[in-house]
C-alpha positions as CSV (number, residue, x, y, z in Angstrom):
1,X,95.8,67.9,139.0
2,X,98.5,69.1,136.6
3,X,102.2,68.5,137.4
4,X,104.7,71.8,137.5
5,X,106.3,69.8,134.5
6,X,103.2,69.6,132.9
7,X,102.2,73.1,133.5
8,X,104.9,74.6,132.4
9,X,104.9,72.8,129.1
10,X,101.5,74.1,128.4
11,X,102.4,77.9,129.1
12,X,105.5,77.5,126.6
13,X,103.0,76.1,123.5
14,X,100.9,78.5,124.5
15,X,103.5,81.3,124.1
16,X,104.6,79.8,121.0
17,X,101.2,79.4,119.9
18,X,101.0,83.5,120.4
19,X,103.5,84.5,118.8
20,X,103.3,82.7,115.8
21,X,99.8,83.8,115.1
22,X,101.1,87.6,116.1
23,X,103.6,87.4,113.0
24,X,100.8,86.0,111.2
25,X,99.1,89.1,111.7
26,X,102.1,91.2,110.8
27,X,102.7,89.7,107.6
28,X,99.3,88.7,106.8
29,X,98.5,90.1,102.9
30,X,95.4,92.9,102.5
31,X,91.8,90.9,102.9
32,X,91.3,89.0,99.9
33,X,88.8,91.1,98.4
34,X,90.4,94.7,99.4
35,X,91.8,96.8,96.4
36,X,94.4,99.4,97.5
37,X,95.3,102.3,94.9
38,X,98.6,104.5,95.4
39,X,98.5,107.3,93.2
40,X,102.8,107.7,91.4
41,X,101.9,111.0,90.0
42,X,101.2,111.8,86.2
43,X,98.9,108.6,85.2
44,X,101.0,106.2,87.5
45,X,99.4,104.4,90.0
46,X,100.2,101.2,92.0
47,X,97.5,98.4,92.8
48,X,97.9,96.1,95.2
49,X,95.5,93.4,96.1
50,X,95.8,90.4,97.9
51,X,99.5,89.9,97.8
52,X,100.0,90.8,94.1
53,X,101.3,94.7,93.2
54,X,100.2,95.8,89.8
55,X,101.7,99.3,88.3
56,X,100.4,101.4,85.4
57,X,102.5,103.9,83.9
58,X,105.1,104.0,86.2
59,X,107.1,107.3,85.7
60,X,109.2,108.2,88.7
61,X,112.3,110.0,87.6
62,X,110.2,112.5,86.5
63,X,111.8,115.5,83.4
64,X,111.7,115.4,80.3
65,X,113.6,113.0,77.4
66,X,116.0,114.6,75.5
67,X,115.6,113.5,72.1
68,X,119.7,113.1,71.7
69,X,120.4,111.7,75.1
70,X,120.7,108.3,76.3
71,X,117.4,107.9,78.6
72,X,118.4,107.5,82.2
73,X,116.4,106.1,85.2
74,X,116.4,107.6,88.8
75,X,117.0,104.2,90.1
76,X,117.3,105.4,93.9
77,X,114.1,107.9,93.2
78,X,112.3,105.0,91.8
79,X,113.4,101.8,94.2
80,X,112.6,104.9,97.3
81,X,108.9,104.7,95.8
82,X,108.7,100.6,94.1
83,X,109.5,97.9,96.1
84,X,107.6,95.4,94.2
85,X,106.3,94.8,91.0
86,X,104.4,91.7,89.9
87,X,102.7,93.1,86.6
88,X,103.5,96.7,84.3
89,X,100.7,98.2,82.0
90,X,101.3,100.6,80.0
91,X,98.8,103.3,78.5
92,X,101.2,104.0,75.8
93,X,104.8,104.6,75.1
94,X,106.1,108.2,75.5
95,X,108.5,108.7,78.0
96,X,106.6,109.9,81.0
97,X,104.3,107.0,81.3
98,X,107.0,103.8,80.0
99,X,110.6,105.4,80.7
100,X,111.5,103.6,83.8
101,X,109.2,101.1,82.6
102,X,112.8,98.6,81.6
103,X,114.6,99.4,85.1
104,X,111.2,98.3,87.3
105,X,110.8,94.9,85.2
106,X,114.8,94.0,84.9
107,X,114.8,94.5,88.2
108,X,111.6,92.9,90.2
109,X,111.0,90.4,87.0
110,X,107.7,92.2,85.8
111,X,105.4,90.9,83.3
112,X,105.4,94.1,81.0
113,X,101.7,94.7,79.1
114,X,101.9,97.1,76.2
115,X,101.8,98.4,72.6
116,X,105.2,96.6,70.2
117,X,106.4,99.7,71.0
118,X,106.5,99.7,74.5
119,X,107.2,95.7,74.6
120,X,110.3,96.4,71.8
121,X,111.4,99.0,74.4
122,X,111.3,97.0,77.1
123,X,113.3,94.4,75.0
124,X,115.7,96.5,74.1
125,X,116.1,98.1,77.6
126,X,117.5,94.6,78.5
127,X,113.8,92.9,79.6
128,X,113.7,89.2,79.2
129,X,111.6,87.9,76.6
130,X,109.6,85.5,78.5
131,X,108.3,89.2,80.7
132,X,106.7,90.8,77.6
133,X,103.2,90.9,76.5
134,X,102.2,92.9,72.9
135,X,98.7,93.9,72.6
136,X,97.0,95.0,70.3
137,X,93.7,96.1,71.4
138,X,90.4,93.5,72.5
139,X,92.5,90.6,74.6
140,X,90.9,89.7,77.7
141,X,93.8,89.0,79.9
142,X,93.0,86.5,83.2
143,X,95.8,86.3,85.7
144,X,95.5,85.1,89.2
145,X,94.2,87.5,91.1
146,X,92.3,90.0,88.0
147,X,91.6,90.3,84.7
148,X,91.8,92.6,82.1
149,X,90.3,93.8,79.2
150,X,92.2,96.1,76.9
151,X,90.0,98.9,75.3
152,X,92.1,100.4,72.3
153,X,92.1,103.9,72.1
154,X,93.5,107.4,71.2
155,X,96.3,109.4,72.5
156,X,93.5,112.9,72.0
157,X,94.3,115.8,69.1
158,X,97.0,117.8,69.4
159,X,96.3,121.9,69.7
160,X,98.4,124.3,68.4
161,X,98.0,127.7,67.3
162,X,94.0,127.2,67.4
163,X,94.5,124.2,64.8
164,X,94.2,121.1,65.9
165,X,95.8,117.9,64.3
166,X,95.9,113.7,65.6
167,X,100.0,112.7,65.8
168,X,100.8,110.7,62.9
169,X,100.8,106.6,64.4
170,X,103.7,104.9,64.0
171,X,104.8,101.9,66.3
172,X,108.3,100.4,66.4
173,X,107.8,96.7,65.5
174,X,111.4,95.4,66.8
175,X,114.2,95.6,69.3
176,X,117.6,97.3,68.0
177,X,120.8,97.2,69.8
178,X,122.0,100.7,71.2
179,X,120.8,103.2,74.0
180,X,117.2,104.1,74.6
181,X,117.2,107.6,73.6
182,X,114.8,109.7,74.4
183,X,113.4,110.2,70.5
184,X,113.0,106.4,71.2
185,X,109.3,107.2,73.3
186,X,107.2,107.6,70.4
187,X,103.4,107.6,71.0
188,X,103.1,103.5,69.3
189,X,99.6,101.9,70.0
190,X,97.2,103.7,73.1
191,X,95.2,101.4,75.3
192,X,92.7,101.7,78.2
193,X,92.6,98.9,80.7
194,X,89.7,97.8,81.7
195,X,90.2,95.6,85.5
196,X,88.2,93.3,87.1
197,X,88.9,92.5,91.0
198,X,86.2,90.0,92.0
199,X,83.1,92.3,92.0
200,X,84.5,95.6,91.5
201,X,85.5,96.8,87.9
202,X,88.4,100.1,87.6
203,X,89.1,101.4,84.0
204,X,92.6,103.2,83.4
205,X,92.9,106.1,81.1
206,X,96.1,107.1,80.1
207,X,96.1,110.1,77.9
208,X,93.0,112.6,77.4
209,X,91.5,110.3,74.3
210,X,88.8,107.3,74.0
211,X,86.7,105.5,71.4
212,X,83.3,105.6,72.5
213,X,82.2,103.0,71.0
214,X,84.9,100.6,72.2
215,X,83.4,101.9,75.7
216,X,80.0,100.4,75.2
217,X,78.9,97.8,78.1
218,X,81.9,99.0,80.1
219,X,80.6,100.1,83.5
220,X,83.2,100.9,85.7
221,X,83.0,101.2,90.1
222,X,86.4,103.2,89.5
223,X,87.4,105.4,86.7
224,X,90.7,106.5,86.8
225,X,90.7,109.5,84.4
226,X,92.7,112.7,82.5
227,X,90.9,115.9,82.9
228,X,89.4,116.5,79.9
229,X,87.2,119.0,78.5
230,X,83.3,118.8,79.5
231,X,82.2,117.6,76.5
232,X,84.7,114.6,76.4
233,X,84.0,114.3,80.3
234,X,80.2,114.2,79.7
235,X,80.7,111.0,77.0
236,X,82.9,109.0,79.2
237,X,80.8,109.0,82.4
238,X,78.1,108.1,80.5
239,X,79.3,105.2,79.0
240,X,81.0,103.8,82.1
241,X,78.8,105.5,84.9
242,X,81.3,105.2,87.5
243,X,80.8,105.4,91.2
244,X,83.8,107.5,92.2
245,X,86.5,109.4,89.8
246,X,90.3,109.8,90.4
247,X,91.8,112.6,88.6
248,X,95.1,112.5,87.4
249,X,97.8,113.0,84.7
250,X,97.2,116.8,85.6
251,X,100.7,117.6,87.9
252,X,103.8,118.9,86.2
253,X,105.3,115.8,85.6
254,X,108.5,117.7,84.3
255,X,109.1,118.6,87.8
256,X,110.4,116.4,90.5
257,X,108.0,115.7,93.1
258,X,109.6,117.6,95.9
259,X,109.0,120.7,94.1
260,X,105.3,120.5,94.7
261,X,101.9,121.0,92.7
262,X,102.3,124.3,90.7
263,X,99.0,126.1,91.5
264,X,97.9,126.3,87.9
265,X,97.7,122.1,87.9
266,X,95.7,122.5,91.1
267,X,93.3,125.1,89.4
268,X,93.2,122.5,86.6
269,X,92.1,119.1,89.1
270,X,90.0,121.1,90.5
271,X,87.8,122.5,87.5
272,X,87.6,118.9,86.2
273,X,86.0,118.1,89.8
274,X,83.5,121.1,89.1
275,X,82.7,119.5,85.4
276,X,82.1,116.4,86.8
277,X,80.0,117.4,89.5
278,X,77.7,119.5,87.3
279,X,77.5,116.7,84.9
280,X,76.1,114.5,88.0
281,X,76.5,115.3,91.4
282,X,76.4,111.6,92.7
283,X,79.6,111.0,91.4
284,X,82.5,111.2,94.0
285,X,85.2,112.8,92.6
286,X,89.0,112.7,94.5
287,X,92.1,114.8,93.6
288,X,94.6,112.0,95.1
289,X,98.1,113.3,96.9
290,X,101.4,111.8,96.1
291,X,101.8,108.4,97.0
292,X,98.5,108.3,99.5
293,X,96.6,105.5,99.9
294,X,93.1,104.4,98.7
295,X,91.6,100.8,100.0
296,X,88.5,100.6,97.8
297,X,85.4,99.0,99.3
């Protein structure tokens, strides 16, 4: 028979023993295989998995650049939204996908992924050296928890007054000392990523372009993609024949985010869900919210 002394020794590991695997719990990371998406608005979104947060095209501060202006970050909108970031892609380098792009990395020590533009911005934004990586189109990129596979691409034509034209390419191939104006966010090198997370593959698409024959063999669970014409939407899904489509890159990214969706962008998600459906029903198709949620099976 067990001793008061003895008993009561047992009952105090035993509460220890409790509570340590109750904060466990608490701080235990997402399932090792569990993907979560958080949609940043525009063609911003937030990855996490396992214990490592990836961001693409993280544009908080929302507005537009003015070309003679010093660029400034909403730090507090931005650190009210971030609170981590381990790794930065970036599409390409205007200002609504790469602008707070030098704030996020200076200040969680991001590895930034881009074009020389976007990695000379970066640089000149104050990002340390050893935290940028230039593409260039084809690397396949292996980091601990994913790899990637960067598919160049194309930014899409540019309509105006029924004529329609590609921007002129032009990349800036070093740092310079001085502000980041907002003139500073030219287009520079355009990129799709293509992630691997154990067995599930998600391809980013930044802007309403693609090569299709840079897409070939690229089959995608997840296709995170701009609302494009049918004809453009037809080519894509069948090169990558995704599962399930997230729209995005069709809010008003000009507003701030407490002013709402605009109706007409609504309209606009939700005609893309119509292409895609009639194109093939079996694909699930989701218009995400603001900053909701998606753990991907």
């Amino acid at each position: 028979m067990k001793t008061i002394p003895t008993i009561l020794v047992t009952l105090y590991l035993l509460s220890v023993s409790w509570q340590y695997d109750l904060s466990a719990q608490e701080n235990a990371a997402p399932s090792q295989g569990s993907v979560v998406l958080k949609w940043l608005g525009n063609a911003g979104w937030e990855i996490q998995v396992g214990q490592t947060i990836i961001l693409i095209d993280p544009f908080i501060t929302r507005g537009e650049a003015n070309p003679t202006a010093e660029w400034k970050t909403d730090e507090e909108a931005v650190l009210g939204v971030i609170k981590r970031a381990d790794y930065i892609f970036a599409g390409h380098s205007h200002a609504d996908h790469i602008a707070d792009v030098p704030f996020i990395a200076k200040k969680f020590g991001s590895k930034v992924i881009g074009s020389q533009t976007t990695t000379n911005i970066a640089l000149t934004g104050g990002v340390d050296k050893s935290q940028v990586v230039t593409i260039h189109g084809g690397e396949n990129l292996d980091f601990k928890d994913f790899t990637v596979k960067v598919v160049e691409s194309e930014h899409g034509i540019v309509r105006r007054g029924g004529r329609t034209r590609r921007p002129k390419f032009e990349e800036i191939t070093k740092p310079w000392s001085g502000p980041i104006l907002g003139s500073s966010f030219i287009e520079g090198g355009c990129y799709l990523y293509y992630f691997t997370f154990g067995k599930l593959q998600l391809l980013h698409q930044s802007s309403g372009g693609f090569i299709e024959d840079n897409l070939t063999g690229l089959r995608s669970d997840i296709a995170l993609l701009y609302p494009m014409n049918r004809s453009d939407t037809a080519e894509i899904l069948k090169a990558l024949q995704p599962k399930t489509v997230y729209v995005h890159h069709f809010d008003e990214w000009r507003n701030s985010i407490a002013e709402g969706m605009p109706e007409s962008n609504a309209r606009r998600a939700q005609r893309f869900v119509r292409d895609v459906n009639a194109i093939d029903k079996n694909i699930k198709v989701v218009i995400p919210k603001y900053f909701e949620t998606h753990t991907l099976d």
